[in-house]
N, CA, C and O of each residue as an XYZ file, in Angstrom:
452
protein
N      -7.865      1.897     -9.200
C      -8.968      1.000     -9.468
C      -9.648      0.665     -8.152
O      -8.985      0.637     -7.115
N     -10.737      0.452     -8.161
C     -11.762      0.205     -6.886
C     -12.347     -0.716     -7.223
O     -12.816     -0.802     -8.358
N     -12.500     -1.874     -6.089
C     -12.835     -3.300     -6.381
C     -13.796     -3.493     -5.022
O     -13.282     -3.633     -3.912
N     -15.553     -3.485     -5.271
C     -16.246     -4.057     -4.591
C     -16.130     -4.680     -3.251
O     -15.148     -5.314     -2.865
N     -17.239     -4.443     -2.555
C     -17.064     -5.480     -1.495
C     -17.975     -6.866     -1.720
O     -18.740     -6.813     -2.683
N     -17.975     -8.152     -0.901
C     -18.431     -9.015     -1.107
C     -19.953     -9.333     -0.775
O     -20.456     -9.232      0.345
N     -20.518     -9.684     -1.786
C     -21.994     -9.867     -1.741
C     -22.839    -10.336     -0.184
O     -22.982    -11.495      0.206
N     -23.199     -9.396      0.347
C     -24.017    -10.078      2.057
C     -23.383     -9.378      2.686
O     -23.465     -9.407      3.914
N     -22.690     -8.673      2.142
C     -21.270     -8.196      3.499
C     -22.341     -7.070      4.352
O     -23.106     -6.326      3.737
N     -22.251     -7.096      5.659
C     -23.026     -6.066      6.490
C     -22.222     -4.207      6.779
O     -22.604     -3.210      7.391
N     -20.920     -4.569      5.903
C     -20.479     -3.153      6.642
C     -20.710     -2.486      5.890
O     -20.911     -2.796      4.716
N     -20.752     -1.151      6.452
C     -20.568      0.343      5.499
C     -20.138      0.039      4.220
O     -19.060     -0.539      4.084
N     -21.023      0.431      2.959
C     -20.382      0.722      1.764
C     -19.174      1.540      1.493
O     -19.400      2.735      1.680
N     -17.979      1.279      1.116
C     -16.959      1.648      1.063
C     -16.869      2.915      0.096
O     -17.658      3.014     -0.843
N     -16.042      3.734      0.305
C     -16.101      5.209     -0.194
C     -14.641      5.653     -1.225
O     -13.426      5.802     -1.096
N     -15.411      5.711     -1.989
C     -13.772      5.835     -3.012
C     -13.110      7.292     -2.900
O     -11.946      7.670     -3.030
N     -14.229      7.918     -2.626
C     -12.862      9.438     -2.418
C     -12.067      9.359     -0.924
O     -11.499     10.345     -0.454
N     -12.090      8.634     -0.550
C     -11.630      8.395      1.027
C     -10.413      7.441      0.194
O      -9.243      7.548      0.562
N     -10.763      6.557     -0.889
C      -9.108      5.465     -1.375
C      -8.403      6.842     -2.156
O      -7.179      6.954     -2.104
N      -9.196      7.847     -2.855
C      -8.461      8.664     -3.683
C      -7.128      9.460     -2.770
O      -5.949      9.551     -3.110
N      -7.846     10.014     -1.422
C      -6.920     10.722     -0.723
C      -5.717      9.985     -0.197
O      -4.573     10.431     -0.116
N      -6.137      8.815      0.141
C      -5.247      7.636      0.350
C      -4.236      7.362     -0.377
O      -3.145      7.076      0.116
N      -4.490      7.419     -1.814
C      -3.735      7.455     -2.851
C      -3.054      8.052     -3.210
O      -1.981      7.675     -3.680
N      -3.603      9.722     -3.076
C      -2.616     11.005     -3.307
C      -1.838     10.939     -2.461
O      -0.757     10.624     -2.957
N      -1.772     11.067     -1.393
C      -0.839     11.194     -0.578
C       0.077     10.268     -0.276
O       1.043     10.620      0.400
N      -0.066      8.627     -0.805
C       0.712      7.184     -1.096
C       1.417      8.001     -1.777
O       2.383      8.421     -1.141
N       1.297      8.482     -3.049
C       1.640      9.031     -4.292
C       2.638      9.988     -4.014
O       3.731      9.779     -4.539
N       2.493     11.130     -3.206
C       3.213     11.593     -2.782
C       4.384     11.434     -2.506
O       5.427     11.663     -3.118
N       3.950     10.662     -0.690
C       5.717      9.787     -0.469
C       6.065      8.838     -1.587
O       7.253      9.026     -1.849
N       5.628      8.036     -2.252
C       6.264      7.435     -3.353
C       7.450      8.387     -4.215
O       8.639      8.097     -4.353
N       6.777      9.535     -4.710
C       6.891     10.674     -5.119
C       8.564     11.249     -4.738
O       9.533     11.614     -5.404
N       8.239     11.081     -3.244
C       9.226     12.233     -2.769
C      10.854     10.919     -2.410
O      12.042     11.188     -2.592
N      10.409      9.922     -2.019
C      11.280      8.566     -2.508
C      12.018      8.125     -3.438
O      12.875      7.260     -3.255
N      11.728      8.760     -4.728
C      12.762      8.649     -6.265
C      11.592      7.204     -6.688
O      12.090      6.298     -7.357
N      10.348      7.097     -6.339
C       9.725      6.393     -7.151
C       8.657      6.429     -7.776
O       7.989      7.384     -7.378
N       7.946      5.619     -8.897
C       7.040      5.996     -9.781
C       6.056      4.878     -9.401
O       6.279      3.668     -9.356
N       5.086      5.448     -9.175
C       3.821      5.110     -9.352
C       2.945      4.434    -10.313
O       2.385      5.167    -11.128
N       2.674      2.911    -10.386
C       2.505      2.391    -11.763
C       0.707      2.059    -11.376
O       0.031      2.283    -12.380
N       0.124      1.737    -10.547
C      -0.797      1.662    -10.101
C      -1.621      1.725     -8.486
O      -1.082      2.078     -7.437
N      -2.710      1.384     -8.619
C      -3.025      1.494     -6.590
C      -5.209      0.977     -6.919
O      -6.277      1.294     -7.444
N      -4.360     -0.121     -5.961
C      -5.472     -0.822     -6.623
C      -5.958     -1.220     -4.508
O      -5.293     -1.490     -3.508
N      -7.238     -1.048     -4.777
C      -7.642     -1.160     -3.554
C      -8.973     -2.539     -2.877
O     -10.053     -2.113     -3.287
N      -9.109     -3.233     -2.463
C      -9.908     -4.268     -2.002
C     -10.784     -4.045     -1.107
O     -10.493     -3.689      0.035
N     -11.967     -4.230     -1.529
C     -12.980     -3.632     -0.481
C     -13.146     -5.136      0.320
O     -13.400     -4.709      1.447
N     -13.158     -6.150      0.410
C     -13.356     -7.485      0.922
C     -13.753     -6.917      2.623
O     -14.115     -5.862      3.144
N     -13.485     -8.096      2.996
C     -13.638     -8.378      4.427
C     -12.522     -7.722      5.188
O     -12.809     -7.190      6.260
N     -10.829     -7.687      4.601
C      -9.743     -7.182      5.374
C      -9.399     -5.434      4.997
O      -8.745     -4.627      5.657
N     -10.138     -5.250      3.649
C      -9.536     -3.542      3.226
C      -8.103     -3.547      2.972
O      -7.394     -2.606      3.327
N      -7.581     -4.736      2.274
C      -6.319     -4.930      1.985
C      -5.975     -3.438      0.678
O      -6.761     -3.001     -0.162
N      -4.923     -3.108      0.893
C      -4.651     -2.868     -0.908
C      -3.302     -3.114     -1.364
O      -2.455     -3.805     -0.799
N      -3.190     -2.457     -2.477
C      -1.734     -2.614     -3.461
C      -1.356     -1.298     -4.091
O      -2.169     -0.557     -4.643
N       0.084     -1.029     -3.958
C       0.680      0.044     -4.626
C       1.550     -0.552     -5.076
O       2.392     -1.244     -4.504
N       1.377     -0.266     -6.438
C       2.455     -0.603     -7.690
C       3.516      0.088     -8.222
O       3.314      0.860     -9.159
N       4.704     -0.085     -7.732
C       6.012      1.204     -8.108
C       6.879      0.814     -8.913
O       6.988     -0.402     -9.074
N       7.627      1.596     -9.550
C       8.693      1.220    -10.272
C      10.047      2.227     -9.856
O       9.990      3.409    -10.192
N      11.533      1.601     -8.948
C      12.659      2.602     -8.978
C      13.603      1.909     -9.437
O      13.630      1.084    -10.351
N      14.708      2.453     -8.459
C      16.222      2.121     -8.782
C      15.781      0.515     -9.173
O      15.453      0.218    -10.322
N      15.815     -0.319     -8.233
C      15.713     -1.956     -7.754
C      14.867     -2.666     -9.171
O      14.784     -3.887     -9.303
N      14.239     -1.624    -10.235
C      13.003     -2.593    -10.941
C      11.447     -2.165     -9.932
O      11.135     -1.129     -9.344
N      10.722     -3.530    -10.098
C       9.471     -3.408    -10.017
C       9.510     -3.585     -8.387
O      10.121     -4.517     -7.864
N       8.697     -2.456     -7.536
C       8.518     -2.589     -6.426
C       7.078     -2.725     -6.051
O       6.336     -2.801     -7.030
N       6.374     -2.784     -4.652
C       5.339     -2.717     -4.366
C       5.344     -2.476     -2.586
O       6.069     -2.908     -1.690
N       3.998     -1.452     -2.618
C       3.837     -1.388     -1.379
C       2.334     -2.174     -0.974
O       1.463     -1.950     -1.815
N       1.880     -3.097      0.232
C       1.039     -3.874      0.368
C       0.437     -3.332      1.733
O       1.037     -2.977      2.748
N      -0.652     -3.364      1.518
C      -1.342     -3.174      3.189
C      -2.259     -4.262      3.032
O      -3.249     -4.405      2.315
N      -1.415     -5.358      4.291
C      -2.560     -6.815      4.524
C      -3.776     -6.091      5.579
O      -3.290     -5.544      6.568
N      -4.559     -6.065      5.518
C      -5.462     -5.501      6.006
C      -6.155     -6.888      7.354
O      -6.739     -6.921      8.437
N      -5.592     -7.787      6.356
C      -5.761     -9.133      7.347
C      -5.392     -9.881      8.542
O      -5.995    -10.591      9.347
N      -3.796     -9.345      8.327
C      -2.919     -9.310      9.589
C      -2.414     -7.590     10.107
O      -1.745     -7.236     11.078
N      -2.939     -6.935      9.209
C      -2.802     -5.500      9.960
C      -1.105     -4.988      9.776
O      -0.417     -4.337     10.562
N      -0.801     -5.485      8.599
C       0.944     -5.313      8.080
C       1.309     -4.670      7.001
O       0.849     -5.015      5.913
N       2.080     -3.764      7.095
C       2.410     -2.576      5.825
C       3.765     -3.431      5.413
O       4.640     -3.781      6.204
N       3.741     -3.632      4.300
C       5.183     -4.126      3.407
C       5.316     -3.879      1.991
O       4.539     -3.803      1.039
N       6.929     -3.749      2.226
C       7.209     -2.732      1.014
C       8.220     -4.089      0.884
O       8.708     -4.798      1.764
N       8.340     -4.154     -0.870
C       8.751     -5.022     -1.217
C       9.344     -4.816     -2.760
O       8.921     -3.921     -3.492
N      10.413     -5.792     -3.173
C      11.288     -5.570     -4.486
C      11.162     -6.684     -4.984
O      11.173     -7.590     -4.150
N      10.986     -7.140     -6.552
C      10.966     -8.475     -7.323
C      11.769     -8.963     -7.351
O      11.966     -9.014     -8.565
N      12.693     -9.556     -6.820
C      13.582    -10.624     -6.930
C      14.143    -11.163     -8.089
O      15.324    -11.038     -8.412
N      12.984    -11.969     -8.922
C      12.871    -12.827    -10.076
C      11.394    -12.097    -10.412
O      10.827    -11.227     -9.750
N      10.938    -12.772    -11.722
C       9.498    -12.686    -11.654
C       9.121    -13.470    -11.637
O       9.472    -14.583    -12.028
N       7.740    -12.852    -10.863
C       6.639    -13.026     -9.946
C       7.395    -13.542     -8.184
O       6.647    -13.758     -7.231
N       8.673    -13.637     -8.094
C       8.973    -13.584     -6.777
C       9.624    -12.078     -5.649
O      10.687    -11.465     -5.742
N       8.881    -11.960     -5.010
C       9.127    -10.809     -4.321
C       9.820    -11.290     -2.587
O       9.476    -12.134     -1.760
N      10.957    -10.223     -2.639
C      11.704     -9.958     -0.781
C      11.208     -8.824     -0.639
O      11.127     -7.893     -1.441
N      10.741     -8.957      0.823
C      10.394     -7.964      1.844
C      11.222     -7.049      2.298
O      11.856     -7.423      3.285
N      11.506     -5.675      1.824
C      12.352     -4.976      2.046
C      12.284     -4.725      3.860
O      12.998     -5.185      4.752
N      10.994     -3.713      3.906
C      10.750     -3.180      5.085
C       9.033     -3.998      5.723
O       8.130     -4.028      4.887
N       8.857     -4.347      6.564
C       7.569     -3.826      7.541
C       7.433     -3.766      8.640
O       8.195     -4.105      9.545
N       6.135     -3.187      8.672
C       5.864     -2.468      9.729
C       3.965     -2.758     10.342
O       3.168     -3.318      9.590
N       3.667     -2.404     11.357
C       2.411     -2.198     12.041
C       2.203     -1.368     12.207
O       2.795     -0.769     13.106
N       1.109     -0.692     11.373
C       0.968      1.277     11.904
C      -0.139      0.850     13.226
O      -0.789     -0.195     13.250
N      -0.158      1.519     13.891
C      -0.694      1.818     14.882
C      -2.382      1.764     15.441
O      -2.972      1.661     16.517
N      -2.670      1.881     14.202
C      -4.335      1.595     13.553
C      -4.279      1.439     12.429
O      -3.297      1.004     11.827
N      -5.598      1.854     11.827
C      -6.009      1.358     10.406
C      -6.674      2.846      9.870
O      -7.292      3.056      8.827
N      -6.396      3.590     10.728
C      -6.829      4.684     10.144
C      -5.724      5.405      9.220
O      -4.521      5.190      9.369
N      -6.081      5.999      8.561
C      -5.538      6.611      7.069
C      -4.094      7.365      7.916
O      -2.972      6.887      7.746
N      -4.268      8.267      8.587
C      -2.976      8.885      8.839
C      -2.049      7.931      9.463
O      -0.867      8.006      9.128
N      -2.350      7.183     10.186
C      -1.481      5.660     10.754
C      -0.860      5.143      9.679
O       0.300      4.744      9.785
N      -1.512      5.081      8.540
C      -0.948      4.023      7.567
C      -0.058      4.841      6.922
O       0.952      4.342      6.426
N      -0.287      6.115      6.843
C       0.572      7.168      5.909
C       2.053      7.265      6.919
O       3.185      6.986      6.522
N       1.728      7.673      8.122
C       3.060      7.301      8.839
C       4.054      6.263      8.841
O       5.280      6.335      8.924
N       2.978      4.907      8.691
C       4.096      3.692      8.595
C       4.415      3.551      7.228
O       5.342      2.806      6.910
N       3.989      3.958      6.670
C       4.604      3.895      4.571
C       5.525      4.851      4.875
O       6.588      4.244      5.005
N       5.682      5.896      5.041
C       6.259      7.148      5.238
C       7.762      6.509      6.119
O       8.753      7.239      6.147
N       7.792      5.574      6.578
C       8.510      5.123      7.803
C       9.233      4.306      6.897
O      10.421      4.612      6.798
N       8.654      2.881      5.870
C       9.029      2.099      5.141
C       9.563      2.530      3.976
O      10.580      1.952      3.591
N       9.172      3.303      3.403
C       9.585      4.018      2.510
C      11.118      4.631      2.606
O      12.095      4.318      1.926
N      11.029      5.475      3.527
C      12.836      5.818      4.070
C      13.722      4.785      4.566
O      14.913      4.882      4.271
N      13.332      3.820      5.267
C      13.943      2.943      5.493
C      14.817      2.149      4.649
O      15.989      1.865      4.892
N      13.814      1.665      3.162
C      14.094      1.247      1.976
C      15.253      2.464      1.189
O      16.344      2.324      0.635
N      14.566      3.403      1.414
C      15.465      4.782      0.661
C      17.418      4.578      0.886
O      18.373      4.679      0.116
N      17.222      4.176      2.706
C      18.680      4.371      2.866
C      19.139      3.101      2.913
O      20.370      3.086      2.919
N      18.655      2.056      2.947
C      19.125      0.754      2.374
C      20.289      0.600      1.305
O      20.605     -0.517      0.893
């Protein structure tokens, strides 16, 4: 799902086949992790936050990119609606292969947990 940016906003219109590749390849390592993919929902706002929605071993998981503080976290439901922070991390930038490295990073981390 692709969600707008905010009305006045001056930057670049945001590009959804640029979240798609983003996605496939989320999808992927999710993929190659023993987990399922329930959604990937992306925020065009001011930070370029998004959300990946998983389901494994643990129940309902999620992977988060705060786009706000610049923090990749992968996370397990606890209870519902309460979530622990398995793994995070700071990729290096904000560019797409940065972020795929530090998911890629969180992801195994969580794996051998």
């Amino acid at each position: 799902m692709w969600v707008g940016r905010q009305p006045g906003q001056k930057k670049k219109a945001p590009d959804p086949e640029t979240d798609e590749v983003l996605a496939s390849e989320l999808r992927s390592l999710a993929e190659t992790a023993g987990l399922k993919v329930d959604d990937f929902l992306v925020a065009h706002g001011n930070f370029g936050s998004w959300l990946m929605k998983l389901t494994g071993a643990n129940g309902n998981e999620r992977l988060i990119w705060d786009g706000k503080n610049k923090e990749l976290r992968y996370e397990t439901e606890i209870h519902t609606a309460n979530w622990e922070t398995c793994a995070s991390g700071n990729p290096e930038s904000t560019e797409r292969d940065a972020l795929i490295a530090c998911a890629k990073t969180l992801l195994v981390a969580a794996e051998d947990a």
